[in-house]
C-alpha positions in Angstrom: 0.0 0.0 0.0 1.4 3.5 -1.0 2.5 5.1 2.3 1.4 8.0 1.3 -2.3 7.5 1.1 -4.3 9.6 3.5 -4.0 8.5 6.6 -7.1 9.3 9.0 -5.9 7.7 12.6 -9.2 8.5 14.0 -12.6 10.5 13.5 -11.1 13.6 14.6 -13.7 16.3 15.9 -12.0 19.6 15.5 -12.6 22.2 18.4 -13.2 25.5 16.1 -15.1 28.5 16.0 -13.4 29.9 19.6 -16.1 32.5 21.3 -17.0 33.1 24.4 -19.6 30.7 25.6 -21.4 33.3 28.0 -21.1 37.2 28.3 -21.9 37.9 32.3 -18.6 36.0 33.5 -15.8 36.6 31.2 -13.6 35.5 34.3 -14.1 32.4 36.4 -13.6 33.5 39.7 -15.2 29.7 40.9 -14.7 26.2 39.7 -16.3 25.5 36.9 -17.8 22.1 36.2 -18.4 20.4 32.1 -19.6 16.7 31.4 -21.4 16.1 34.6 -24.0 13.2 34.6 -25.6 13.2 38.5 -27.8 11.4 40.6 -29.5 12.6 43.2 -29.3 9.7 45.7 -31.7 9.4 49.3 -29.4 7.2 51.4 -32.5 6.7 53.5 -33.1 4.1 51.2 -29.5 2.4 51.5 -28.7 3.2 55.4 -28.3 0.2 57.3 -27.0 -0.5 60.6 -25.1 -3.8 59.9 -22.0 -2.1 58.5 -21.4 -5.3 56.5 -24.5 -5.0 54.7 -24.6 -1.1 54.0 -20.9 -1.4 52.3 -22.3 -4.3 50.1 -25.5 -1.8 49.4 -23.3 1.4 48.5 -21.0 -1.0 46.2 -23.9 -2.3 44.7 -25.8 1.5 43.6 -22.6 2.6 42.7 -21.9 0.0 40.0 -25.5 0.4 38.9 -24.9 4.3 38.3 -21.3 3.6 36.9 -23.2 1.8 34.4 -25.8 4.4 33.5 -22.6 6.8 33.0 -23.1 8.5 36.0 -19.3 10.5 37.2 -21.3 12.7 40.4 -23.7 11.4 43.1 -25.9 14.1 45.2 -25.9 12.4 48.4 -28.8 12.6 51.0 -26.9 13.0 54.4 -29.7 14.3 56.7 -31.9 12.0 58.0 -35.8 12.2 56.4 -37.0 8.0 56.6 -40.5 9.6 56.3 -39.7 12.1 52.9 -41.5 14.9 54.3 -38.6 17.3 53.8 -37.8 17.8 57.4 -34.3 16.6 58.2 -34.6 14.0 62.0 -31.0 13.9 62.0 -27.8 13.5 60.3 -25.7 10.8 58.3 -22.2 12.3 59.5 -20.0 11.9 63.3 -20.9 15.1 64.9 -22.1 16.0 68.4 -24.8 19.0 67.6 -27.6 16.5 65.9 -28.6 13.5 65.9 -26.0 11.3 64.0 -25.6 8.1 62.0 -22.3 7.4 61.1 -22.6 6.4 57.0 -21.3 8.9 55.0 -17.3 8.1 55.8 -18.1 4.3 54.4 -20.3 5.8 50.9 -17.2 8.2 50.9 -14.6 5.3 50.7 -16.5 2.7 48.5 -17.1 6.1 46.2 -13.1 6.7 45.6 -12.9 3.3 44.6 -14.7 3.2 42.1 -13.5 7.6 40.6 -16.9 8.9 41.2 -17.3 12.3 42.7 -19.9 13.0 45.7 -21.5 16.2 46.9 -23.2 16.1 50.4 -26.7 17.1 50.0 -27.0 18.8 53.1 -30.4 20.7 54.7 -30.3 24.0 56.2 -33.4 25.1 57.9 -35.6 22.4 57.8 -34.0 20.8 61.4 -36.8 18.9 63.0 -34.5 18.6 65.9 -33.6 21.6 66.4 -37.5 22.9 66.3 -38.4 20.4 68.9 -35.9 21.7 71.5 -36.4 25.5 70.3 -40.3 25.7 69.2 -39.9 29.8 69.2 -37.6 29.9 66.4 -39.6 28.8 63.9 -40.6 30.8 61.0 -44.2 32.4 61.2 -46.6 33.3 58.3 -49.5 35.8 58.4 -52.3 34.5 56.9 -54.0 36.9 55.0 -57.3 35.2 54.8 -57.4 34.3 58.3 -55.5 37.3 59.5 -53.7 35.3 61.8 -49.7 34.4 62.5 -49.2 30.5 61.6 -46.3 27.7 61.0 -46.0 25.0 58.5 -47.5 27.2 55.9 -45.6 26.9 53.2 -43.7 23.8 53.0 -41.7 22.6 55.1 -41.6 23.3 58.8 -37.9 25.3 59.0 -36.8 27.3 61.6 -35.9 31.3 60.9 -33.5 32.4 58.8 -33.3 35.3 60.9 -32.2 33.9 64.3 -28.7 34.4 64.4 -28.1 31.6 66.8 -29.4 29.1 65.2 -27.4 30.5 62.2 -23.8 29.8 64.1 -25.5 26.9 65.1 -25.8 25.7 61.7 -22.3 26.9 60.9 -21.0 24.9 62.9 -22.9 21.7 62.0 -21.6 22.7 58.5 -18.0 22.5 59.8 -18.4 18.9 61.3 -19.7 18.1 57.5 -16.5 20.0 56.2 -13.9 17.2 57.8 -15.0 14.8 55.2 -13.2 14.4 52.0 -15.9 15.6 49.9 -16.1 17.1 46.3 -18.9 19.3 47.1 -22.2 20.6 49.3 -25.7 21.2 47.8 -27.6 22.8 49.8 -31.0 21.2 50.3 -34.2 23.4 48.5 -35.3 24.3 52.4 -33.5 27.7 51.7 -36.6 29.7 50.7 -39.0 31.8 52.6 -42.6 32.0 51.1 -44.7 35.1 50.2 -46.0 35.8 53.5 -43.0 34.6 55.5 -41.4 35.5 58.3 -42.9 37.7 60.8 -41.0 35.5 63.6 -39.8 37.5 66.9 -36.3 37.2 65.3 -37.2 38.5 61.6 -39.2 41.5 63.2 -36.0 42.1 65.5 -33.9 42.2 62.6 -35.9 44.3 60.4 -36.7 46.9 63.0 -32.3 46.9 63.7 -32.1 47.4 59.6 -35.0 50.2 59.4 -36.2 51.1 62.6 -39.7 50.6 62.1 -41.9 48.1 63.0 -42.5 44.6 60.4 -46.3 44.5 59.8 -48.5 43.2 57.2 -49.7 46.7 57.1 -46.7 48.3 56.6 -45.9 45.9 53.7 -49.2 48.1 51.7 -47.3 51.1 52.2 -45.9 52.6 49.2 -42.2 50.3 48.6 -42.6 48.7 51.8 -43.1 45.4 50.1 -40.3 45.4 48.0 -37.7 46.1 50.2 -39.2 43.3 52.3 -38.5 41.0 49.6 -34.8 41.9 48.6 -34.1 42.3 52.4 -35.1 38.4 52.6 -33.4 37.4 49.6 -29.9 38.9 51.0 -30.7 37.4 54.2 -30.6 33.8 52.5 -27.7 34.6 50.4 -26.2 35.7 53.5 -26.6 32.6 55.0 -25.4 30.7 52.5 -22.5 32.4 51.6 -21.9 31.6 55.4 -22.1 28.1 55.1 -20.0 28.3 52.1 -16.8 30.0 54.0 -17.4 27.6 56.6 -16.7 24.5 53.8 -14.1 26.4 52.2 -11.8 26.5 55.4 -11.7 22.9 55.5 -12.2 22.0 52.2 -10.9 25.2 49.8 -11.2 22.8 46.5 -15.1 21.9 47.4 -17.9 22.7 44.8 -20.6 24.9 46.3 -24.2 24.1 44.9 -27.5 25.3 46.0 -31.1 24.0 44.7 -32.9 26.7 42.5 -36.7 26.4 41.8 -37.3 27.1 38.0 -39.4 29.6 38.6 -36.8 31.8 39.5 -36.2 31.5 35.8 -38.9 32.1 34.3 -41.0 34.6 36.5 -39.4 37.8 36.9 -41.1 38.2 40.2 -40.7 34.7 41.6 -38.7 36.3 44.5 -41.6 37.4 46.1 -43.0 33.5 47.2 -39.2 32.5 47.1 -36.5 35.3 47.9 -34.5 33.6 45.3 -33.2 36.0 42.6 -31.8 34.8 39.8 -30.0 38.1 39.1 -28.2 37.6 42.6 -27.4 34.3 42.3 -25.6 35.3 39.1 -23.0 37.4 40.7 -22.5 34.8 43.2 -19.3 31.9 43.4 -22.4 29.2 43.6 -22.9 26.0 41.5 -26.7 26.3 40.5 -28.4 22.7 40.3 -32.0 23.9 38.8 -34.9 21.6 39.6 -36.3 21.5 36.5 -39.8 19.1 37.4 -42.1 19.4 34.5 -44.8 17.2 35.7 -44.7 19.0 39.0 -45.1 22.2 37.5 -47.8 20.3 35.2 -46.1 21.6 32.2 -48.5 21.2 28.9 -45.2 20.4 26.6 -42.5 19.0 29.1 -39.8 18.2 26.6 -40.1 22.6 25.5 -40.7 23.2 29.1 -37.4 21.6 30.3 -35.7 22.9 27.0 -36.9 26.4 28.0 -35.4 26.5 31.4 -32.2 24.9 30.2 -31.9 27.7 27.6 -33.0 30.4 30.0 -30.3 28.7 33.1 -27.2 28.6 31.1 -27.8 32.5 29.3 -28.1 33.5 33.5 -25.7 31.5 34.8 -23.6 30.0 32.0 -22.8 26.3 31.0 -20.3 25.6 33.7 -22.6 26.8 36.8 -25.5 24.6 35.9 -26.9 21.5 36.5 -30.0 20.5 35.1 -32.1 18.7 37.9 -34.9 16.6 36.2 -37.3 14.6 37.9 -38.0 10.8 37.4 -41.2 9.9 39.2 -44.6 12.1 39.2 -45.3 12.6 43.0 -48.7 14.0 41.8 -49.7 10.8 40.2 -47.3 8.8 42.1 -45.5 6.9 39.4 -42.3 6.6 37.8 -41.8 8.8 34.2 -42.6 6.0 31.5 -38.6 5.2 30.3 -39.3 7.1 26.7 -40.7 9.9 28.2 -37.9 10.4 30.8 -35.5 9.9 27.9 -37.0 12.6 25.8 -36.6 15.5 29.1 -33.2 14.2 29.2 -32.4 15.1 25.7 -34.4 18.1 25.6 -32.1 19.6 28.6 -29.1 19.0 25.9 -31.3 20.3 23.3 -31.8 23.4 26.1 -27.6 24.0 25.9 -26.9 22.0 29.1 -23.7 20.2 29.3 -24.4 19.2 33.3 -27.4 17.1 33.8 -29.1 14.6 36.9 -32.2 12.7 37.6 -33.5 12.5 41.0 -35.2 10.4 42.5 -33.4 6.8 42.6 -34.7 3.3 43.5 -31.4 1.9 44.1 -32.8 -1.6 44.0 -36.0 -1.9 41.8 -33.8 -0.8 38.8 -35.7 2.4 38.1 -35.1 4.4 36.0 -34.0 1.7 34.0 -30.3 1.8 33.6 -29.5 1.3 29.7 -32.6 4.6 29.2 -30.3 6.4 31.2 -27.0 5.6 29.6 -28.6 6.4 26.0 -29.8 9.8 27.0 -26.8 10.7 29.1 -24.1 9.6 27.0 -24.2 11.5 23.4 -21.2 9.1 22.0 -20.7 5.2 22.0 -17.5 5.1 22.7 -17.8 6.5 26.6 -16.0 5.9 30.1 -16.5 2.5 31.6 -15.7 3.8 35.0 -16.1 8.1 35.8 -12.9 10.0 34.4 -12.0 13.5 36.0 -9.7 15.9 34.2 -8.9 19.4 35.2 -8.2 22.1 33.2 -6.3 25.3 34.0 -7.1 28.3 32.1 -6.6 32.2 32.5 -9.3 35.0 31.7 -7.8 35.4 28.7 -7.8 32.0 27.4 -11.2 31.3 28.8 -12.9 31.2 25.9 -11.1 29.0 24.2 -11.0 26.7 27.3 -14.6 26.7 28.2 -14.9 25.3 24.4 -12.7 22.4 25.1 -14.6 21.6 28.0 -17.5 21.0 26.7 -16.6 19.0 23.9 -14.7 16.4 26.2 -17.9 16.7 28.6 -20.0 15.1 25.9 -17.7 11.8 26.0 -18.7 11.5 29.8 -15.7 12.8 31.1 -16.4 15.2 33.9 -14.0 18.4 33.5 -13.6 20.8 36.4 -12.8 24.5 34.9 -10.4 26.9 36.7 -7.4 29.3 36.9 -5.6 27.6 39.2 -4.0 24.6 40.5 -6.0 23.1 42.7 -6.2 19.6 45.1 -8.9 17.4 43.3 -8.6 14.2 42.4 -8.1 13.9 37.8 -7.0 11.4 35.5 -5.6 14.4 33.3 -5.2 17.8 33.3 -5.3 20.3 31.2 -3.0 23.7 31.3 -4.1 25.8 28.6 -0.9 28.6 28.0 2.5 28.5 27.6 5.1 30.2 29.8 4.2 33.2 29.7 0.6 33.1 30.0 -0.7 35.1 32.7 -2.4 34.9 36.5 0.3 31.8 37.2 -0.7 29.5 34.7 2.8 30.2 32.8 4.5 29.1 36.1 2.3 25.9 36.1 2.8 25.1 32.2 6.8 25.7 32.4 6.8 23.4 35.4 5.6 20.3 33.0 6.9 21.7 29.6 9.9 20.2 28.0 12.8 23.4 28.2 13.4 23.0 24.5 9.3 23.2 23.8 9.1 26.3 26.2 12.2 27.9 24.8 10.3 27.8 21.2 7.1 29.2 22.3 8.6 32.4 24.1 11.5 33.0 20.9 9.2 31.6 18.1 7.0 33.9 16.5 3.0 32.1 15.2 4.8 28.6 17.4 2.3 26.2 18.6 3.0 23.0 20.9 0.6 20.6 21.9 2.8 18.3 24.5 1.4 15.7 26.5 3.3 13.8 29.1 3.1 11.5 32.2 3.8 11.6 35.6 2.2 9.9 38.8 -0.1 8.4 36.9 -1.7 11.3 35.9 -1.6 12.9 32.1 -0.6 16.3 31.2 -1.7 18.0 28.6 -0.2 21.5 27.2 -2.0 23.4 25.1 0.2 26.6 23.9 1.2 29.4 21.6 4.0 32.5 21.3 0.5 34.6 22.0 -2.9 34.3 22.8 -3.9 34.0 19.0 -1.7 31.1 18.8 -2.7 29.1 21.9 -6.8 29.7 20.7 -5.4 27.9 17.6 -3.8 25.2 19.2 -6.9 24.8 21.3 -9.0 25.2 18.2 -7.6 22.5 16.9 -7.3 20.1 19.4 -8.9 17.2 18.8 -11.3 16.0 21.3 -10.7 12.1 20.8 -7.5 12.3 22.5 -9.5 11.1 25.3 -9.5 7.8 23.2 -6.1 8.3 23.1 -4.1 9.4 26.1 -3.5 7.0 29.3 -7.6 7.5 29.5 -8.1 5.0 27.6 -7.2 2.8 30.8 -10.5 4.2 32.6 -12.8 4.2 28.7 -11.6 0.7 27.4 -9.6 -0.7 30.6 -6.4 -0.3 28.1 -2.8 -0.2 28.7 -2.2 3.4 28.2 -1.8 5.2 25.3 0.7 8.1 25.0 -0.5 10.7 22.4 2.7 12.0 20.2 4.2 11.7 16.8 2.6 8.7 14.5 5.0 6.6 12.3 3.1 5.0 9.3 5.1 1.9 8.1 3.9 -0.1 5.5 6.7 -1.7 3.7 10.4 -2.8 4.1 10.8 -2.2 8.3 11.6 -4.5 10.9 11.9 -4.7 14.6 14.9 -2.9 14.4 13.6 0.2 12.3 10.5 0.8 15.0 12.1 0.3 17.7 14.0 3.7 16.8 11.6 5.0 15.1 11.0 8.7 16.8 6.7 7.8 17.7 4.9 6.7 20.5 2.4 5.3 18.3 3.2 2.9 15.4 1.0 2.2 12.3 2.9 -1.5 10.6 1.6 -4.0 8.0 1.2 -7.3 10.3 2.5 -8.9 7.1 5.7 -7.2 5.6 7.0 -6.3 9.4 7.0 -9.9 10.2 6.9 -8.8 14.1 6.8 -11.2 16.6 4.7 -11.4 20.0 8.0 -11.1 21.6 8.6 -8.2 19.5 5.6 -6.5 20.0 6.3 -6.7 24.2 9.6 -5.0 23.5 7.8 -1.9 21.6 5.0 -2.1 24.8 8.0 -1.5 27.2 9.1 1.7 25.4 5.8 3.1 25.6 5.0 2.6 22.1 1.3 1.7 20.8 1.5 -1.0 17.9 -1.6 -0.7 15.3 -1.7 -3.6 13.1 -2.8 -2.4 9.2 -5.8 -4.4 7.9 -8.0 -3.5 4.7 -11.6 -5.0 4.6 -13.3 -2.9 1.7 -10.5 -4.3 -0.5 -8.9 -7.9 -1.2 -4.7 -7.4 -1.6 -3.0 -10.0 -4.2 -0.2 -9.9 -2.1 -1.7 -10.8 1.2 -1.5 -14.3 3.0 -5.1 -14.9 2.1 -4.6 -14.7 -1.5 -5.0 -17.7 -4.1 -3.5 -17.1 -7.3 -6.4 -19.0 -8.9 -9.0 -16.0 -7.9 -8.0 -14.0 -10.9 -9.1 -16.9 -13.4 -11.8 -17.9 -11.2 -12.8 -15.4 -8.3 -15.2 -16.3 -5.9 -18.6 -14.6 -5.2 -17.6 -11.8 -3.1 -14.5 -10.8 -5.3 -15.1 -7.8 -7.7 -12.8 -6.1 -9.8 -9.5 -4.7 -9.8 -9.2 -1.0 -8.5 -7.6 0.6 -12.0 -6.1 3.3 -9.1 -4.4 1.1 -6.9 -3.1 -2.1 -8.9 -3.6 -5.8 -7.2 -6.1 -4.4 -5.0 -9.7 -5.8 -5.8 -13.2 -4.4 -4.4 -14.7 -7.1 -2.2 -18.4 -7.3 -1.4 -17.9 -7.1 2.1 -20.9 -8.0 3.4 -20.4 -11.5 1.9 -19.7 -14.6 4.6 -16.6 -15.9 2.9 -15.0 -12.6 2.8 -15.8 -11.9 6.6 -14.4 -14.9 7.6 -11.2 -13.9 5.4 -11.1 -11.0 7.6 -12.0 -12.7 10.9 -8.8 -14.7 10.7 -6.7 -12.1 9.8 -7.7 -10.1 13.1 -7.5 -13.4 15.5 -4.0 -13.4 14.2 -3.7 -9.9 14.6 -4.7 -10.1 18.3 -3.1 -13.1 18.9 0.5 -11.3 18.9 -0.3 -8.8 20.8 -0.8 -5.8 18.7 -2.8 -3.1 20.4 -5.6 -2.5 17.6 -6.1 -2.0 13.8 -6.5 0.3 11.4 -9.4 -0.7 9.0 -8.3 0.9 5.7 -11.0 1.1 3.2 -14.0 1.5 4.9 -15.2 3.9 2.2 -15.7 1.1 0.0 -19.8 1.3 0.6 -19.3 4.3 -2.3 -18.2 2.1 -5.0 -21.1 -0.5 -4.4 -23.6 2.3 -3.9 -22.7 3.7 -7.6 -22.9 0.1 -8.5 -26.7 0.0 -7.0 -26.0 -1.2 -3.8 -28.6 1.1 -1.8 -27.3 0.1 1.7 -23.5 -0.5 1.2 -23.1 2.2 4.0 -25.1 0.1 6.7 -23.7 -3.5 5.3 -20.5 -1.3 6.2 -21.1 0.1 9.1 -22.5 -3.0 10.8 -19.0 -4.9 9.1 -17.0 -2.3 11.5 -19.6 -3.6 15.0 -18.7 -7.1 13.8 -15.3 -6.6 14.1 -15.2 -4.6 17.4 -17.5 -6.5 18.8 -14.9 -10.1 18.2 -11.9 -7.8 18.9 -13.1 -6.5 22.1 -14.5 -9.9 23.5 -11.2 -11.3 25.9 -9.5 -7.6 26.1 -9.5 -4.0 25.0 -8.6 -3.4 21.6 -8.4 0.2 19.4 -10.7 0.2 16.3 -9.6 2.9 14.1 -11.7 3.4 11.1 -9.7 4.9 7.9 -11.0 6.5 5.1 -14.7 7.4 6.9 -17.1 9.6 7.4 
């Protein structure tokens, strides 16, 4: 084969058109997160006091949501075996509350297996706390009635406005904090309704901010009710912000989330029955999880309801602070969402411009949702994680952009990315540094630290110079994305291809491979041996199985210098000079033979789809396998376009179910690269 036929290694998915994703927050002051596939998980339902038995119980969920795709779980850790919404207790060691001691064991089985957690944590729905303080619960006026009451609107909560049960909670939050945890939600208990709170501690605090006496008469004076309402909307933010220090002290690296209703999103003046603003929560460091419940909110179209307050959430609080929250059982009708339906919200959050999406609630033993639904809707490409994979990425303002692009392409292979400007302790199977040198706000110090002296030398001297380096180190991959300026490094970025995930040393955590280094690719088709790859300059190797004549033992040797061996194997075309042949095919050629290619002399179209010629090819790749070579390249897998001028209306699907065949036999005793050539 002439070695200088165009060589595709894989379906390469260039990065262009680098813009900035969202206008309101052209620098990430907070982590950002890309690719994230959650579960909102009640470990009511799991909780057991044989310690044996809980461990088997976690292990057991978590495989089942590893298998869905999921990389984050949103873990219950209040107590609520009732599901009324008012926490009984906790699921942590602490002495303020009462306390079950589960979350350290869910933490451990959860690291095991690379998927993230976030405790899902109430704040003022504390049963407890209302049972040995009864006065500081929040009180309603009841406009029809006239009178003050509790338990209006909701949940029972206590006020937002006592300030000691606000330390108090602090320091509940702290006990929390001294887990290893990836991040807190705060639980949707951090509202106050239309007519709340005229408790003894909001009307103390309101006549400290204003001097005057809170009234429901007041509130009809001209502005009065406004003010009410923003002053109750700080007070919340205030709190958590609060709670969101207190983490950060112990645990500087953790995510901060907090529940958002949707109708923050779409009614202009949903603060009023919520004192959530969206506008507020904009300008804040928060992680926004929207609960986007169409059958709750008995929307007439949910698939454009869900759509609409994805759109709307990402425009207000851009791609990398959301989560969209979707719900998977009616509690009006009390019944799970039919699997098709639930499928189509998914996809219509995607269709909305998510790139973060979760389901919640889970059965963790009945199998609902159903597991495969899931894994459809959540994962937009086949070839996907088997286990979650974390990379971080480092970015500067400048440079945003064009980070924030890559992100969300690698999100969509189920790879959870965590966005930020600096370097920061989380757990990743890669990261990401995005600026050479001299790029600004530190990352140049972190990107020299891992560059090669020769590569950063070019990039600072080197006017338009571009490097793309990827190296290894603790088991972790870096990746350098760089240029002599800014232009250059959103052109390296631009065209970085996001397959390298298929690639790189991830391809132990996608296809349980021995890793793959990405670098230069040596294309040998005729007259090498052993000798000639072993020095060949690559770290990937493209050889005839044939004219190399490599050995297993061979092959090894390569392995142990890092290089990946990709075994050269045509199946849209028969070769005269291949093992397979018999001279007597020309005189009399079997059924599936077809003529001679006039471009490409002693190569002869096949009609692929024939038995005889699969099996040809079935025992060329058992061989293949058989010594060790780390995948093929199937050359001439555009051959469906010569049968389809010759009337052959689905050459493209005998084709393309040809290419399953093959993986599927490949991948059936270990992993195995399947690189298509020549396809679209």
């Amino acid at each position: 084969m002439n070695s200088y036929r165009c060589i595709v290694l894989l379906i390469v998915l260039f990065l262009t058109n680098i813009t900035p994703l969202f206008s309101q927050r052209e620098v990430s002051s907070s982590l950002e997160l890309y690719g994230v596939r959650a579960v909102q998980l009640d470990l009511d339902l799991i909780y057991d006091p044989n310690q044996f038995e809980f461990r088997r119980k976690v292990e057991l969920e978590l495989d089942r949501l590893i298998s869905m795709g999921a990389n984050l779980v949103l873990l219950q850790v209040f107590q609520d075996p009732d599901g009324d919404g008012s926490a009984n207790g906790v699921y942590f060691k602490t002495d303020l509350a009462p306390s079950l001691d589960a979350l350290g064991t869910f933490l451990e089985v959860a690291r095991e297996r690379n998927i993230k957690v976030f405790a899902w944590m109430t704040t003022l729905a504390c049963s407890w706390v209302l049972e040995e303080h009864p006065n500081w619960e929040i009180l309603s006026f009841d406009p029809d009635s006239g009178s003050y009451v509790t338990g209006k609107y909701w949940y029972r909560r206590v006020s937002p406005f006592c300030d000691d049960f606000v330390a108090y909670l602090r320091d509940l939050y702290a006990d929390l904090a001294s887990y290893p945890l990836d991040g807190i939600l705060l639980q949707d208990d951090l509202y106050l309704g239309e007519w709340e709170d005229f408790s003894e501690w909001a009307r103390s605090a309101f006549r400290k901010e204003y001097g005057l006496e809170l009234t429901p008469l007041l509130l009809k004076m001209g502005g009065w009710r406004e003010k009410w309402i923003n002053w109750k909307v700080e007070r919340l933010m205030y709190i958590a912000r609060i709670l969101e220090e207190t983490v950060k002290e112990k645990r500087p690296e953790a995510i901060f989330s907090i529940d958002v209703y949707s109708d923050v999103l779409i009614y202009d003046d949903a603060s009023s029955w919520l004192a959530q603003d969206k506008n507020i929560l904009a300008n804040s460091d928060f992680f926004m999880v929207i609960m986007a419940y169409p059958f709750l909110e008995n929307a007439d179209n949910p698939e454009e309801w869900v759509k609409a307050v994805a759109r709307e959430a990402v425009t207000v609080f851009g791609k990398g602070r959301t989560l969209i929250k979707l719900q998977s059982y009616d509690w009006e009708n009390e019944l799970w969402i039919p699997s098709d339906v639930f499928s189509s919200i998914i996809e219509a959050a995607y269709e909305g411009g998510a790139v973060n999406v979760g389901y919640y609630p889970e059965d963790p033993f009945s199998g609902i949702p159903d597991a495969q639904t899931v894994r459809n809707a959540f994962l937009v490409y086949a070839t996907t994680p088997s286990r979650p994979v974390h990379v971080l990425m480092l970015s500067n303002s400048v440079d945003l952009p064009a980070a924030r692009k890559i992100a969300v392409n690698i999100g969509r292979h189920g790879v959870l990315v965590t966005l930020t400007n600096e370097n920061v302790n989380i757990s990743r199977d890669t990261m990401i540094i995005l600026g050479g040198p001299k790029a600004y706000e530190g990352i140049g110090n972190v990107s020299s630290s891992y560059l090669p002296k020769s590569q950063a030398e070019k990039l600072i001297s080197e006017e338009n110079s571009i490097v793309t380096i990827v190296s290894r180190k603790n088991e972790i991959d870096y990746v350098i994305i760089a240029g002599h300026t800014r232009i250059e490094t959103a052109s390296a970025a631009s065209e970085f291809p996001a397959p390298w995930i298929r690639l790189t040393a991830l391809s132990d955590y996608i296809l349980g491979c021995r890793p793959v280094r990405l670098g230069p690719v040596v294309f040998s088709y005729q007259g090498v041996n052993f000798e000639d790859l072993s020095k060949a300059n690559a770290t990937i190797l493209v050889v005839d199985p044939d004219d190399s004549r490599l050995s297993k033992e061979d092959i090894v040797k390569l392995h142990e210098q890092g290089k990946t061996v990709i075994a050269y194997l045509s199946i849209g075309q028969a070769e005269s000079y291949r093992s397979y042949w018999d001279d007597k095919w020309k005189l009399d050629p079997p059924r599936w033979l077809g003529t001679e290619d006039l471009e490409w002399p002693e190569n002869y179209w096949v009609r692929y789809w024939d038995q005889e010629w699969k099996n040809i090819v079935f025992t060329c790749l058992h061989k293949i396998i058989e010594k060790g070579f780390d995948g093929v390249l199937l050359d001439r897998v555009d051959a469906y376009e010569y049968w389809e001028e010759k009337g052959v209306l689905d050459a493209k699907q005998k084709m393309l179910n040809f290419v399953l065949e093959i993986s599927a036999r490949a991948k059936q005793e270990r992993c195995f690269l399947i690189i298509p050539q020549n396809a679209d």
